[in-house]
C-alpha positions in Angstrom: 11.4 65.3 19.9 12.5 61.7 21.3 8.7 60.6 21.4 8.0 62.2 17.6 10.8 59.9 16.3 9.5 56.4 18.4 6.4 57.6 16.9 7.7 57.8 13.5 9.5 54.6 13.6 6.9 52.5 15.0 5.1 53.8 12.2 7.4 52.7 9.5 7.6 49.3 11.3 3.8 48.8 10.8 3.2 49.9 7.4 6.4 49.4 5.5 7.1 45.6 4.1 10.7 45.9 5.1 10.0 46.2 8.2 6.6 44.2 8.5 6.9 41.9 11.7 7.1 38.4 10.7 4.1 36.0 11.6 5.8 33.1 14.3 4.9 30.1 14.7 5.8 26.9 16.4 5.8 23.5 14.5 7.4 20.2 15.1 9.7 18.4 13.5 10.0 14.4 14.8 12.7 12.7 12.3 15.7 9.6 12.3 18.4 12.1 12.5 20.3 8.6 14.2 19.9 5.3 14.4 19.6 2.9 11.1 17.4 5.2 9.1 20.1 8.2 9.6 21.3 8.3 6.0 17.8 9.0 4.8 16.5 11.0 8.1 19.8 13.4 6.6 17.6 14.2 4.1 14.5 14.5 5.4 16.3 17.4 7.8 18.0 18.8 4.5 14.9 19.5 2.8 13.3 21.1 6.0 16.3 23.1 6.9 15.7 24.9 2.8 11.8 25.5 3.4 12.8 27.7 6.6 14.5 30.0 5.0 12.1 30.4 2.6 9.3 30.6 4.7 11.3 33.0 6.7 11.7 35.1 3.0 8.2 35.0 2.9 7.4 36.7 6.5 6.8 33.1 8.4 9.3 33.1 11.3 9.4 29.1 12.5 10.2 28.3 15.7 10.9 24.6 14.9 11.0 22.0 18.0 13.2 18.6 16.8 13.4 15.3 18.0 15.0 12.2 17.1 13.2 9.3 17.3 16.2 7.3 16.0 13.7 5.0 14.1 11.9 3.6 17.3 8.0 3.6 17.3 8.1 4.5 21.0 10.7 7.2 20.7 8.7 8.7 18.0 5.2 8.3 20.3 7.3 10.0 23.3 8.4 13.2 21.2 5.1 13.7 19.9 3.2 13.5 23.2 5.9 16.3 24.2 5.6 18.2 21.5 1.5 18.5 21.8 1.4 18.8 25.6 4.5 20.5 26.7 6.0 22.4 23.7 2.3 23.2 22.5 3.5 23.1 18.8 0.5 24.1 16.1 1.6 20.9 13.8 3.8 18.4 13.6 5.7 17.1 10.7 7.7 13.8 10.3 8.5 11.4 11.4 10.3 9.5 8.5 9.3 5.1 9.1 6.1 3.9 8.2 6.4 2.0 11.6 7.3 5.1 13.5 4.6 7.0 11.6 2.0 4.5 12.0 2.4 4.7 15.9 2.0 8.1 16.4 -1.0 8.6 14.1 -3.5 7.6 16.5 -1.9 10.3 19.1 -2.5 13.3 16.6 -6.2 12.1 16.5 -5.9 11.9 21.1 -4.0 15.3 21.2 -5.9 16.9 18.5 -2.6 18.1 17.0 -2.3 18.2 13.2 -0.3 15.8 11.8 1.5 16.2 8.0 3.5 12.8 7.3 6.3 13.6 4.8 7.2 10.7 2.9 6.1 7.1 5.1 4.1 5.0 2.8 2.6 2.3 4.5 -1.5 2.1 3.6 -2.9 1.8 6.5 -1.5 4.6 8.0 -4.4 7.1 6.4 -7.0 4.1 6.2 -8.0 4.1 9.8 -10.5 7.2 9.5 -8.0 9.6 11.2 -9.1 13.3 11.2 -6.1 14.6 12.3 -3.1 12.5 9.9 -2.6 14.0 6.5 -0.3 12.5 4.4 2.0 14.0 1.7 3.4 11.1 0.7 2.3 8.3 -1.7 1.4 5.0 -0.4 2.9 1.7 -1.2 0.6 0.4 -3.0 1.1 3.4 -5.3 5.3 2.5 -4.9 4.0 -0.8 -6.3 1.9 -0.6 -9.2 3.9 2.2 -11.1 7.5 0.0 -11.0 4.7 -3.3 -11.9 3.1 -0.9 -15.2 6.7 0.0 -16.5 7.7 -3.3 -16.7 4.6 -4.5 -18.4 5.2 -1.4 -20.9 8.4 -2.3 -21.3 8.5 -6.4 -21.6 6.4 -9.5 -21.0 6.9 -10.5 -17.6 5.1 -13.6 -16.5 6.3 -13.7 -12.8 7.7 -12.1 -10.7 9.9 -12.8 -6.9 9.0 -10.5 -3.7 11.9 -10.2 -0.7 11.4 -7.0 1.5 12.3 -6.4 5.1 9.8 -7.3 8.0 9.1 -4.3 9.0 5.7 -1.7 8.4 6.8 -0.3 5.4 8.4 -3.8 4.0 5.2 -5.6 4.9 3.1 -3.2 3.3 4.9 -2.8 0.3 5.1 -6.8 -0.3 1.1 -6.9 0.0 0.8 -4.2 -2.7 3.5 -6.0 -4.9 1.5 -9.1 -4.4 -1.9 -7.8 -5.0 -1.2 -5.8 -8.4 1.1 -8.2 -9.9 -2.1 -10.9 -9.5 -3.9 -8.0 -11.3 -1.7 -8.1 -14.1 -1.3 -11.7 -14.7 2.0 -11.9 -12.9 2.6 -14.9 -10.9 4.4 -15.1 -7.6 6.7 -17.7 -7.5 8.5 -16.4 -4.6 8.2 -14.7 -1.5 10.8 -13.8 1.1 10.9 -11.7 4.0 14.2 -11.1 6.4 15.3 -9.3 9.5 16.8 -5.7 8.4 20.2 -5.8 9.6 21.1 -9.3 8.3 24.5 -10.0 7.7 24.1 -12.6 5.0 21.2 -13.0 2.5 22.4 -15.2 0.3 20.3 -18.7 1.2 17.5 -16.2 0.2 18.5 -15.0 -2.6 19.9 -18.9 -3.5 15.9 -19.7 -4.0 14.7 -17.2 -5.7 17.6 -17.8 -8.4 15.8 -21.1 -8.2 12.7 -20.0 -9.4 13.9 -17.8 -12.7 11.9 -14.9 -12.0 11.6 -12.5 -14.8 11.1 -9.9 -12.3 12.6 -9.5 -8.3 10.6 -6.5 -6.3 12.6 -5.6 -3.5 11.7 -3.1 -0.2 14.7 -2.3 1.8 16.3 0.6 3.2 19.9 1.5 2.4 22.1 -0.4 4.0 20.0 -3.5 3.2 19.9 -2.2 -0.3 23.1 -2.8 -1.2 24.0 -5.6 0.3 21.0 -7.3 -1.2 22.1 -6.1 -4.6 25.4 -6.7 -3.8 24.8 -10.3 -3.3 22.6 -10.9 -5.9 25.6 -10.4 -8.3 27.5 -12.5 -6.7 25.2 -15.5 -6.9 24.5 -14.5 -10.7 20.5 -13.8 -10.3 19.5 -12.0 -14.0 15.7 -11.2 -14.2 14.7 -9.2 -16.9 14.5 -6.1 -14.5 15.3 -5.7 -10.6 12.5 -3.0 -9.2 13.4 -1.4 -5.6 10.3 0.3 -3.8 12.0 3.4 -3.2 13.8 4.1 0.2 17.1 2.8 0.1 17.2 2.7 -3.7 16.5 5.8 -4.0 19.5 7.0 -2.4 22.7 8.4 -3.4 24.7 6.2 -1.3 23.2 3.2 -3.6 23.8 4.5 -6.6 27.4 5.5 -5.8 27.9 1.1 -5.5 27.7 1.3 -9.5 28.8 -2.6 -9.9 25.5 -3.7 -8.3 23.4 -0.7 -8.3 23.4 0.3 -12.6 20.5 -0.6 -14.2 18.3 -1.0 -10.9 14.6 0.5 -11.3 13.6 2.1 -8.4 9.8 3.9 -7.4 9.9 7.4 -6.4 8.2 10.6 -5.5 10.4 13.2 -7.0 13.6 13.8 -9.2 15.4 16.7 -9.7 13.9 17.1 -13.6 10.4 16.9 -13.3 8.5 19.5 -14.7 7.0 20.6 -11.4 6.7 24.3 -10.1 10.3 24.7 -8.5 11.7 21.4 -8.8 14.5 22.0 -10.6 15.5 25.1 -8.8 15.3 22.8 -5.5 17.3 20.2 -6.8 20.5 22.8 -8.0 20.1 24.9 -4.8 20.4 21.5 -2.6 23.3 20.4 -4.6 25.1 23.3 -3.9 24.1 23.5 -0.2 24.6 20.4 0.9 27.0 18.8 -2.0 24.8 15.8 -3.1 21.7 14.7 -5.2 18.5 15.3 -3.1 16.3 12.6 -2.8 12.4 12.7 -2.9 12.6 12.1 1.1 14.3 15.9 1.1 11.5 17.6 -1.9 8.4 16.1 0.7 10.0 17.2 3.8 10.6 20.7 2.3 7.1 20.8 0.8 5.6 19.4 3.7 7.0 21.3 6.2 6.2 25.1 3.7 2.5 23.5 3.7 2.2 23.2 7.5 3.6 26.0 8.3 1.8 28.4 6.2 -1.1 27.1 6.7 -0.3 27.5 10.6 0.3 31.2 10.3 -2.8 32.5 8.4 -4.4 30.3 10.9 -2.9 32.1 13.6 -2.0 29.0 15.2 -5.2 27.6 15.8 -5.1 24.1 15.5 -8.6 23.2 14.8 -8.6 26.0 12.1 -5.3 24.5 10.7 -7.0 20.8 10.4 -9.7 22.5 8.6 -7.6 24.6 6.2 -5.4 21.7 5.2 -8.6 19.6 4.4 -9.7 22.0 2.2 -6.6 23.6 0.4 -4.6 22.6 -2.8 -1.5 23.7 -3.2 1.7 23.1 -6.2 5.2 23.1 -5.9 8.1 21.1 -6.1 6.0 17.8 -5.2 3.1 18.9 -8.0 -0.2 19.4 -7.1 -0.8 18.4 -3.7 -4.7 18.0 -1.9 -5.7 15.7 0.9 -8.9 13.6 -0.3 -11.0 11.2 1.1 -11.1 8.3 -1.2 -10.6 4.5 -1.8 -10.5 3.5 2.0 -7.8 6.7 2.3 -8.9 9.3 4.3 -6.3 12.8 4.1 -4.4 11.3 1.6 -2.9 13.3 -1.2 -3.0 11.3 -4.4 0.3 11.6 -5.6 2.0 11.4 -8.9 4.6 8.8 -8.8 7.7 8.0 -11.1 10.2 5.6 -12.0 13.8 6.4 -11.8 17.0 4.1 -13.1 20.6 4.1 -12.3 22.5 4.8 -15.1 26.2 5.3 -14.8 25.5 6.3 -11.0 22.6 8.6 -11.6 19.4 8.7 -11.1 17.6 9.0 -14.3 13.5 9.4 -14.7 12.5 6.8 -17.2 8.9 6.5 -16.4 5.9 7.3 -17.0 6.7 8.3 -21.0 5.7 12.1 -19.8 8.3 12.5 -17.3 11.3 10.5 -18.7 14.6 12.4 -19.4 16.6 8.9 -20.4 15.5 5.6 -22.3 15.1 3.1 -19.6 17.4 -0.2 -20.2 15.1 -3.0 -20.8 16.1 -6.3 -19.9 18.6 -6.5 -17.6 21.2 -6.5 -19.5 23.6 -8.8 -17.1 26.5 -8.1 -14.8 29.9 -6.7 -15.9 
């Protein structure tokens, strides 16, 4: 009697959905969950923590291996090499900095491990004919040229001052700014690049006051952000529109400082009121999770992470099988319709629809393009209170 009943239940356990066996499968995760880039990292971990339980709703059990790379190229380069060779994880995900993603590129293409980059923008990162990087994310010359259109929608500018941080991703987005605003007739009569970290910016932000810009483009991450902003009031600099590439604009902790941060336009990937498959469900579920606005660094995390790991199961964990499925699939959620195309130098890169947001009474509002918006942008500058 015993053995009829294991029988029985080892029956059910096979053919019922309840109690179908989940697929598993190991992925790794490589992200700032310390260091400088923390505040955004905390999202980036967010987002990822929300698409395991819903990959584990639909049957995908993830045995996720972490590591903080606390923002440092070699830290990142060290947890990856682990990951591939000892933890033999079927994909990675992450790591958040352009200059941490950047470095560990080359060693998805040596390990033969599939790499899915989240949300780090620099362009050359998918421009090196890599077979194994795939990128989410949109790059920075796409962070450039849709804050550079709104403004020409919007107004007249005829120049425009650059100041970003030295870094990959600060670097990177500077060239774009650079290279489009020549495009458009805009000239640059200032450019300015500074340590991150800096206690005291205002010698730079002294001469490019100087030079009247009707626009300032600005790459910084958060901490930066703000103070940049922060002393820009204080020295009285009033373009007709200040344009942050993302990152530390982007961020709830910025728009919280409304005395410097209303009115600031900022490039990003997501916003909790697009019309994408999902996005707005996201957005509410985060807020009540987690108590705070998500940022697009939490929607590509989440979606990045759902994509590799799906695509890992139904491959069964075979990594040459998962390169080849994430070449050829398309997918839409809460980051829109997502595919990883060759094209334009970009090899893997998914051409991604970007927005612009504004702070407006300490939220984030979508005001560009005309499609997305849910508020009237504020166009010029309308000064400092």
């Amino acid at each position: 009697m015993t053995k009829r009943v294991m029988a029985l239940l080892l029956t059910l356990c096979l053919t019922l959905p309840g109690f179908a066996q989940a697929a598993k499968v190991k992925i790794g995760f490589v992200n700032s969950i310390t260091g400088p880039e923390a505040p955004i990292g905390e999202n980036l971990s967010n987002g990822v923590t929300l698409a395991l339980e819903d990959l584990k709703k639909k049957g995908i059990d993830v045995e996720m291996v972490k590591e903080d790379d606390t923002g440092k190229p070699e830290k990142s380069m060290a947890a990856f090499e682990k990951m591939a060779t000892r933890d033999k994880v079927a994909g990675i995900v992450g790591p958040y900095s352009s200059k941490c993603a950047n470095a560990v590129a080359k060693l998805a293409e040596k390990y033969k491990t599939p790499l899915l980059i989240p949300v780090a923008s620099k362009d050359e990162i998918t421009r090196q004919n890599l077979k194994w990087t795939f990128r989410l994310s949109a790059t920075t010359y796409d962070y450039a040229t849709i804050l550079i259109d709104m403004a020409t929608s919007l107004g007249k500018p005829k120049t425009i001052a650059i100041i970003n941080e030295n870094t990959d991703f600060g670097t990177s987005g500077a060239k774009s700014a650079k290279a489009y605003a020549a495009r458009k007739g805009i000239t640059v009569v200032a450019e300015e690049a500074y340590a991150p970290g800096s206690p005291d910016y205002r010698s730079t932000l002294t001469k490019i006051k100087s030079k009247k810009p009707d626009l300032v483009f600005m790459v910084s991450y958060v901490a930066d952000a703000i103070l940049l902003m922060r002393q820009s009031r204080e020295i009285g600099i009033t373009p007709q529109a200040f344009l942050g590439a993302g990152a530390g604009f982007a961020t709830a902790q910025f728009a919280k400082e409304k005395e410097i941060s209303n009115n600031v336009f900022s490039s990003t990937q997501w916003t909790g009121d697009v019309n994408w498959p999902g996005a707005k469900e996201f957005d509410k579920r985060y807020i009540a999770r987690f108590g705070k606005e998500p940022t697009y660094h939490a929607a590509t995390a989440y979606e990045s992470m759902m994509i590799m790991a799906e695509t890992a199961a139904k491959a069964g964990g075979n990594q040459e099988k998962i390169r080849a499925d994430l070449k050829a699939g398309k997918w839409n959620g809460i980051m829109g319709e997502v595919s990883f195309r060759d094209y334009e130098g970009y090899t893997n890169q998914n051409k991604h629809q970007m927005l612009v947001e504004q702070i407006q009474n300490g939220k984030h509002e979508t005001v560009y393009p005309p499609k997305y918006v849910s508020k009237k942008p504020v166009y010029p500058f309308p000064g400092w209170k």
